[in-house]
C-alpha positions in Angstrom: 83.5 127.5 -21.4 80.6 128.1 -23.1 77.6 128.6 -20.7 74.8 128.5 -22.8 76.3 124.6 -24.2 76.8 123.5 -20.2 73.5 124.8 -19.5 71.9 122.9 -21.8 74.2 119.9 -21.2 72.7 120.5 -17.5 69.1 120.1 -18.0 69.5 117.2 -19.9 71.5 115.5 -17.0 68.9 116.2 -14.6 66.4 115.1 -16.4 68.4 111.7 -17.1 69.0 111.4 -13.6 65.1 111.8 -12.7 64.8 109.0 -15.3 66.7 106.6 -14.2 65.5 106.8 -10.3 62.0 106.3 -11.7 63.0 103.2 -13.9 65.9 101.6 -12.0 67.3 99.8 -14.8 68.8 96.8 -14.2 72.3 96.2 -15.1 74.5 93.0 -16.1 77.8 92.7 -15.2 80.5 91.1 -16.0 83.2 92.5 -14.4 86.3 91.7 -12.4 86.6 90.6 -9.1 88.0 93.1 -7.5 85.3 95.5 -7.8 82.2 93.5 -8.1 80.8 94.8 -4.3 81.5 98.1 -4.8 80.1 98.0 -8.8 77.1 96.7 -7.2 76.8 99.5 -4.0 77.5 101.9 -6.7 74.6 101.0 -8.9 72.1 101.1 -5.6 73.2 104.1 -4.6 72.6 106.0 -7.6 69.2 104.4 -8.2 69.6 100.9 -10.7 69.8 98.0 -9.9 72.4 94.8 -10.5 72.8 91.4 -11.7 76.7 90.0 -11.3 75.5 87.0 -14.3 79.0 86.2 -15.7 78.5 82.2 -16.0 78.3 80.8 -19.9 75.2 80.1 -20.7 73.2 82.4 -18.1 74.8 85.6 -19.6 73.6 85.0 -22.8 70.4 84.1 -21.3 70.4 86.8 -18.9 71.3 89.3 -21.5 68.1 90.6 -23.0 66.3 90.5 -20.0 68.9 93.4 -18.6 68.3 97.0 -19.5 72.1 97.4 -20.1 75.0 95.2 -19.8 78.4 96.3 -18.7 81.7 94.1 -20.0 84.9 95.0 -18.3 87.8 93.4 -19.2 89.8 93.2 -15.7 90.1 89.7 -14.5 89.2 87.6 -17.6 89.7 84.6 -16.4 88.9 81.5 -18.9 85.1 80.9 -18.0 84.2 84.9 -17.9 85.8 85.1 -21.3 82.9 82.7 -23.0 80.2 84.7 -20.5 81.6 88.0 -22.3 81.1 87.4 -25.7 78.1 85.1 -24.9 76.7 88.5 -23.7 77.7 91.0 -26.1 76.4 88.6 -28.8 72.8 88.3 -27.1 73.0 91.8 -26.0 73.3 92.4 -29.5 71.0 90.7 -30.9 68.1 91.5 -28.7 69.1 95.5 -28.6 70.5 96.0 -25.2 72.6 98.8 -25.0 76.2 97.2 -23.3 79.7 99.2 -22.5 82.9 97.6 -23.4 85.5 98.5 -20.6 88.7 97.3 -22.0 90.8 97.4 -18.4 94.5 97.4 -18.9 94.8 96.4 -22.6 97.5 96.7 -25.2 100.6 94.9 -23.4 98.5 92.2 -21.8 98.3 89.5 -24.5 95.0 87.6 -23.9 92.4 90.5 -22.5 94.4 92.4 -25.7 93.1 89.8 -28.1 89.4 89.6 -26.1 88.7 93.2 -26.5 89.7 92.8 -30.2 86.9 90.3 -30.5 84.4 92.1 -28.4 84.9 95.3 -30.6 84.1 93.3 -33.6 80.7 92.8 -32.0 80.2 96.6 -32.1 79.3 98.0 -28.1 77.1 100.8 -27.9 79.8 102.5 -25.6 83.5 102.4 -24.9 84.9 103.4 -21.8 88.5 103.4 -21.0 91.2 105.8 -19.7 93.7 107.2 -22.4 96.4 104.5 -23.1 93.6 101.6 -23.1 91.5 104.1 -25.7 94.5 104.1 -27.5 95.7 100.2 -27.4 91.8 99.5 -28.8 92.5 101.5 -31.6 95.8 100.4 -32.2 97.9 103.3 -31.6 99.3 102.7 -28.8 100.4 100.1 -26.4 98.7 100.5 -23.2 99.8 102.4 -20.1 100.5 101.0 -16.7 98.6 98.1 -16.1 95.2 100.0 -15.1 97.1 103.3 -14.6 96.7 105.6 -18.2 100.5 107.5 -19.2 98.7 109.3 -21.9 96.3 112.4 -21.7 92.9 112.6 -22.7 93.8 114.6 -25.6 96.3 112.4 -26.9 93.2 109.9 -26.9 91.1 112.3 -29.1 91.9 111.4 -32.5 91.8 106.8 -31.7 88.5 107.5 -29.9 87.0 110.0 -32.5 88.2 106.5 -34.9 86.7 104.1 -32.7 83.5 105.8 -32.5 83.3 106.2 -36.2 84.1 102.9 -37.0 81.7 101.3 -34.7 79.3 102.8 -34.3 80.4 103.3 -30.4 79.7 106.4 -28.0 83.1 106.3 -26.7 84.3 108.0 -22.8 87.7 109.0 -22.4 88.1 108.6 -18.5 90.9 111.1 -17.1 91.2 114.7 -15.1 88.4 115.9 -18.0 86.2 113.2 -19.6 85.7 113.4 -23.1 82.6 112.1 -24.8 82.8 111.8 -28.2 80.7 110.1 -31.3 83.0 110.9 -33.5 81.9 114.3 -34.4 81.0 115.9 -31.3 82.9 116.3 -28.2 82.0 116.8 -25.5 83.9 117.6 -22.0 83.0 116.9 -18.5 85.3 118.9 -16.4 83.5 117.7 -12.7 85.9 115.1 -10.7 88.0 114.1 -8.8 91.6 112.5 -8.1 90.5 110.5 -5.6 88.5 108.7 -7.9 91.5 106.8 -8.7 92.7 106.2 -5.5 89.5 103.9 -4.5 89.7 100.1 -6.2 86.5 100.4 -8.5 86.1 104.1 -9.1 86.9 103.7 -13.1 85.0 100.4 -13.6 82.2 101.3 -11.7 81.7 104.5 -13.7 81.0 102.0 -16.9 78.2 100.3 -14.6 76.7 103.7 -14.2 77.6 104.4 -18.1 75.4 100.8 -18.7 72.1 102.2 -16.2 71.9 105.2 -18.6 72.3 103.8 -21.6 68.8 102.2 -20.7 67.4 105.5 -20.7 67.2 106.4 -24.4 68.8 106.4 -27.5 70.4 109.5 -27.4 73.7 107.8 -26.2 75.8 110.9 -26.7 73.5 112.4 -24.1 73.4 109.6 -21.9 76.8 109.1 -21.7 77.8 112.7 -20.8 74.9 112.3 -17.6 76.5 109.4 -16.4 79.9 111.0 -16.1 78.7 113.9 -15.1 76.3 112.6 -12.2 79.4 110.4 -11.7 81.8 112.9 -11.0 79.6 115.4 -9.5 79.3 113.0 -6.3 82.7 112.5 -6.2 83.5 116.2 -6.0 80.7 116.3 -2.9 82.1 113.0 -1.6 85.6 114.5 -1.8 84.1 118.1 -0.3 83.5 115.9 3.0 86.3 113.2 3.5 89.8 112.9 4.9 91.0 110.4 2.3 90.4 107.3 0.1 88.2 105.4 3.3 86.3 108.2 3.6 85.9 109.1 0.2 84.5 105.9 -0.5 82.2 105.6 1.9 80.4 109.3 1.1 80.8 108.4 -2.6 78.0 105.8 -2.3 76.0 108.6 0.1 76.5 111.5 -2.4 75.2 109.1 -5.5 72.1 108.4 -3.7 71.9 111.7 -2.7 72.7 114.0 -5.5 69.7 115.9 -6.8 68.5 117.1 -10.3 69.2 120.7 -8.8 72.7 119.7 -7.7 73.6 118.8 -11.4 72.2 122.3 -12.7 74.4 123.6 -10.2 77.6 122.1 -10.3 77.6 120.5 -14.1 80.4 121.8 -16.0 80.3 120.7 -19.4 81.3 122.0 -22.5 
């Protein structure tokens, strides 16, 4: 790795970090309901602030008045489909950065044909794990219903595309997280696998992904802090705990708790 890039990488994320606990930008989100509660906790703890507006109408209206807007795709039921593209439309329009999540696409037909839509509308950032990466770029067919059977590597090339063709940071969840715009990478190599053994620990990360978009428009850069502040708790949460219970709980702690020298620390990023 080269230290000179992760030290640089480093500052930046601390000084994202300080940004965002002096703004707490509020987040939108639309997201499934499994996860809503711990979406929510999530945002507090690391120092934003949420809004669960998913009903037609109010999440167009509620849109531009959020700093960011998170869309994920894992419970789509009928009425949150019209409150998603409601959203990404006003979000749009009025400039507010928003993160398309698209949770276990590719052999699911109706949330497969939704994030086709919602891609057409051009987010500001994709997050997904490998095979849903893949799906969205249609190159594959989706892994295991929220459960990735591709690497992050194999999703290199379809989210390099994505990004390019939309404009889109786009996060490649997985053991590393790859950030990409389409010509830079970037690699966040913090984390851990209990991360996916707690319901909410991918979706919430596109919460997070949302609050620092708010910061700037360097979204490359923003991106990369949110995983890496992300997964930098989890590896002190995990540091601490006996399992998934316990992880969860000092998750939430070790976002709230995580400081600007703990990123220039433990941040390893190439």
């Amino acid at each position: 790795m080269n230290s000179r890039l992760s030290t640089n990488h480093a500052v930046a994320v601390a000084e994202h970090l300080a940004e965002l606990r002096r703004t707490a930008p509020l987040v939108q989100c639309i997201t499934n309901s499994v996860v809503t509660n711990f979406t929510a906790n999530v945002l507090l703890a690391v120092g934003a602030s949420a809004a669960m507006a998913d009903v037609p109408t109010e999440a167009a209206m509620f849109a531009p008045i959020a700093a960011g807007l998170l869309v994920n795709l894992g419970t789509p039921h009928a009425e949150q489909r019209v409150a998603m593209l409601e959203a990404a439309r006003a979000a749009s329009l009025a400039g507010t950065p928003w993160v398309l999540d698209p949770v276990a696409i590719g052999l699911l037909p109706v949330r497969t044909a939704l994030a086709g839509e919602l891609l057409s509308l051009r987010p500001t950032i994709i997050r997904g794990n490998p095979s849903e990466i893949l799906a969205l770029a249609g190159t594959g067919a989706g892994g295991r219903g929220v459960d990735s059977t591709d690497s992050v590597e194999a999703a290199r090339p379809a989210a390099r595309d994505l990004a390019l063709r939309f404009g889109s940071i786009v996060a490649v969840s997985g053991p590393v997280d790859l950030v990409t715009d389409g010509a830079t990478d970037v690699r966040v190599h913090n984390g851990t696998e209990l991360l996916t053994r707690v319901t909410g620990g991918g979706c919430a990360l596109g919460a997070v992904i949302a609050a620092f978009a708010a910061l700037g428009e360097d979204r490359l850069s923003t991106t990369v802090a949110a995983c890496a502040v992300y997964t930098i708790a989890a590896d002190q949460a995990a540091a601490v705990s006996h399992g998934p219970g316990s992880f969860a709980v000092a998750f939430l702690d070790a976002l709230a708790s995580v400081s600007a020298e703990d990123v220039r620390n433990l941040a390893m990023i190439e």
